[in-house]
N, C-alpha and C positions, 0 to 999 in steps of 0.2 A: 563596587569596583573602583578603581584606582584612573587617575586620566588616560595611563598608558592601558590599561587592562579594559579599559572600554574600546580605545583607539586597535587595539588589536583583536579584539573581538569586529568590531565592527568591517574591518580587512579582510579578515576570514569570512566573515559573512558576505562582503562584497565576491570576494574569489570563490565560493561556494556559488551564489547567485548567476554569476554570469559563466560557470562550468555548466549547471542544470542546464541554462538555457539552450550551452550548445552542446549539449547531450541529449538532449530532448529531441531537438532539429536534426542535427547529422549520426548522432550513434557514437560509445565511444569512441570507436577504433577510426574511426573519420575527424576524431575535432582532436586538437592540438593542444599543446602548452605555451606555443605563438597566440592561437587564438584565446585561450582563457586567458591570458597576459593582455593582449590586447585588449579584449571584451572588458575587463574586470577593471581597466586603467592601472593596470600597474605594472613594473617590472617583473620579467621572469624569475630577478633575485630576490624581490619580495615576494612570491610565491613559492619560494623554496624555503622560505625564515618558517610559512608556514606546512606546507606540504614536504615530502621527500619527492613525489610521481605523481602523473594522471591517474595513475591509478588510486593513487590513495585519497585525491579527488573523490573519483565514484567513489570510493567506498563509503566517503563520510556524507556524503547526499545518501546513501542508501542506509543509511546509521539513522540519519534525519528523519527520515520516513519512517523508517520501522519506530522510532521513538515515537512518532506523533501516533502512530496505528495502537503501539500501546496503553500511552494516555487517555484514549479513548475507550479502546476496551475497557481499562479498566474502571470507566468511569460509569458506562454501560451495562458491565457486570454488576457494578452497587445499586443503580438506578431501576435495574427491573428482575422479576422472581419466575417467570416462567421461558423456557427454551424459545418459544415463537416472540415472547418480547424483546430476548437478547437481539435474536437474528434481524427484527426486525428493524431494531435499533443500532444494530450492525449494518446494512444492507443501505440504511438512511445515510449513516455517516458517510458510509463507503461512497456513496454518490456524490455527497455533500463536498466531499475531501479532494475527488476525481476532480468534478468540473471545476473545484476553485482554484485549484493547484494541477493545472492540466499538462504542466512539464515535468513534475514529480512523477505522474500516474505514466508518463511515455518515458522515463528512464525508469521505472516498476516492470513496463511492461518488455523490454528488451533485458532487465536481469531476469524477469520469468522465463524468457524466450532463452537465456544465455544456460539458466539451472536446467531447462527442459533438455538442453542441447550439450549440457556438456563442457561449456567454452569456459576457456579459462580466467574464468574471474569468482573464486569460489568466494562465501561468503565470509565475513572476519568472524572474529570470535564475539566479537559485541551483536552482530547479528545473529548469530546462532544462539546468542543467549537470549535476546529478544522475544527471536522466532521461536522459540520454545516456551520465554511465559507467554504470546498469544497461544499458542495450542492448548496447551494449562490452561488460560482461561478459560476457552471453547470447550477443551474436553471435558472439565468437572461440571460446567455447564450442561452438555449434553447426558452425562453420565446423570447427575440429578434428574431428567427429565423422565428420562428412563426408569430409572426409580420412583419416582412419582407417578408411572404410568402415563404422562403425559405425550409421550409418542412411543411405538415400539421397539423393542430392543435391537440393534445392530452395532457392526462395527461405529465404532465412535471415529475412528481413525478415518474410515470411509464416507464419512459421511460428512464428518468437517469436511473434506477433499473435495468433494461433490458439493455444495455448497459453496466455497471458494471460487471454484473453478467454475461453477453459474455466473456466480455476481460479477465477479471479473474479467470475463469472456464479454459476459451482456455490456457492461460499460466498456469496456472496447469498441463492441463492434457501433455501440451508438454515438462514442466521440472518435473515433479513429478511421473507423470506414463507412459511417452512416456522416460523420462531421455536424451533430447534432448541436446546434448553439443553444438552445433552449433547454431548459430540461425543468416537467414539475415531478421534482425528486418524493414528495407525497408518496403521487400516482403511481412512478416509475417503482415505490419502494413497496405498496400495494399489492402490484403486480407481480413482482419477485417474489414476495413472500407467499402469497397464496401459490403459485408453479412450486416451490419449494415444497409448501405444507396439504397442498390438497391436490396436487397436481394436473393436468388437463385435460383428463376423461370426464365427461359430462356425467354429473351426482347420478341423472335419471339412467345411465348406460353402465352404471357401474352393480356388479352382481354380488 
């Protein structure tokens, strides 16, 4: 890139950075384009050279995210051959990705909150196209497994669902309402996996 094409990269990225942060803390509809102005050091009219809105702010933090969610899957996908390795190494990341990047995962967690709810901030078309090869990944995933006998047959659709909505629930409730500073993501990933694949009725009680 170019002197200029770094130096504007680099703006965007700073105005990106200091938007997360106060989206993270306050929730869109609480933080301002005073405050990412302020926050970011720069003028409001250079935050329009690159934005149109706050809105288009979030959008591109939530762009960001899902970008890095795929690079990973997809790297995940090449890296292992059976369903319980994916997830397993999905569930790793996931945690990996949460507590290092702990203001991404609380503006994740209030657009979850926002799709569960309704509110209007729907997703761009770059997300939805995202959101769709992750489920491609996971689904042909799952569908292999099934195929191979590897675990029994069910909706694929429901069972991604259920599986997301564990892993993301549980890392919630341990950095958001548990306020866990530590975490050995191993053990934590461990654990998850086996509730997932063998569930918590004791082998000797099961008929």
């Amino acid at each position: 890139m170019s002197r200029k094409e770094r130096e504007r990269e680099f703006k965007r990225s700073e105005i990106l950075s200091a938007a997360l942060e106060l989206f993270a803390a306050k929730g869109f509809i609480n933080t301002t384009l005073d405050e990412i102005a302020e926050k970011s050091e720069f003028g409001k009219g250079t935050i329009y050279n690159y934005f149109q809105n706050k809105e288009e702010i979030y959008t591109a933090i939530v762009e960001n995210v899902f970008n890095d969610f795929l690079q990973n899957f997809r790297s995940i996908d090449l890296s292992t051959v059976t369903f319980r390795e994916f997830t397993t190494q999905v569930i790793r990341f996931m945690f990996s990705y949460c507590f290092n990047n702990q203001a991404a995962f609380k503006v994740m967690a209030h657009k979850r909150l926002e799709v569960i709810g309704d509110t209007p901030h729907p997703f761009s078309d770059n997300i939805k196209k995202v959101s769709k090869q992750l489920n491609s990944i996971q689904t042909r995933k799952l569908e292999k497994a099934i195929e191979n006998g590897e675990i029994k047959g069910t909706d694929s659709q429901k069972l991604i669902a259920l599986i997301r909505g564990t892993v993301f629930s549980y890392i919630h409730h341990e950095m958001v309402c548990s306020k866990v500073q530590n975490i050995n993501i191993d053990e934590e990933t461990e654990y998850l996996t086996s509730i997932i694949f063998n569930g918590i009725i004791n082998p000797a009680e099961r008929k």
